[in-house]
N, C-alpha and C positions, 0 to 999 in steps of 0.2 A: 175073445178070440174068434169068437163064432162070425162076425160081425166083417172082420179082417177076411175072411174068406167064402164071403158073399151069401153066406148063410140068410136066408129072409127071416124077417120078425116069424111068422108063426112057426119055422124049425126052432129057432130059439126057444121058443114059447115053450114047446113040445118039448123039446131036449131037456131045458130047465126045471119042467112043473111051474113054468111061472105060470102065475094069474094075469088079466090086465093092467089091475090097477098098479100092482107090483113090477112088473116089466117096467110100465111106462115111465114109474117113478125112479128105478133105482138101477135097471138097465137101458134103456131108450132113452138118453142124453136131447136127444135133438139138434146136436152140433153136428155143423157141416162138417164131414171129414175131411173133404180136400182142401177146404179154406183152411181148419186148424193145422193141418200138416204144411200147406204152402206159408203160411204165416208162423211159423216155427221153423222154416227153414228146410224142408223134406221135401224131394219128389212127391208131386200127388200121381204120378203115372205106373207109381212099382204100389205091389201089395205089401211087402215084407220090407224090412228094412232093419237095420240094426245100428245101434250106438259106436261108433267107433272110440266112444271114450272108457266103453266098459271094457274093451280089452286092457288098457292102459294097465301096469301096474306099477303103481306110483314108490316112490324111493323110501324105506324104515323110515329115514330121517323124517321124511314130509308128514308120512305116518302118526309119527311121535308126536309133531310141530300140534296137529292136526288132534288127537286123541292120546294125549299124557296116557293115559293110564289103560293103554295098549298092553302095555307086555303081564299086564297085572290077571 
């Protein structure tokens, strides 16, 4: 999240206690984020965004369809 709101690597660093080697392996991905978001489908020109599928609440029935042992 820190990342999303243009936070630089060393506030991260600092925020997290991370070390180098640690950041760079398990937070610093190295993926473009504009490419992965224009290639998924996303404005690359907004910061925030949201799923418009998670609003969705889908019908018991599909539920059920979906996960038998729902009501259990």
């Amino acid at each position: 999240m820190a990342g999303n709101v243009c936070a630089n690597v060393d506030q991260i660093r600092h925020q997290g206690r991370w070390n180098n080697a640690t950041i760079n392996g398990a937070y610093l991905t190295n993926l473009p984020r504009e490419l992965v978001r224009s290639v998924t489908g996303f404005p690359t020109y907004v910061r925030f965004f949201y799923l418009a599928r998670a609003a969705l609440n889908p019908p018991t029935s599909l539920c059920k369809k979906l996960f038998p042992a729902i009501g259990e």
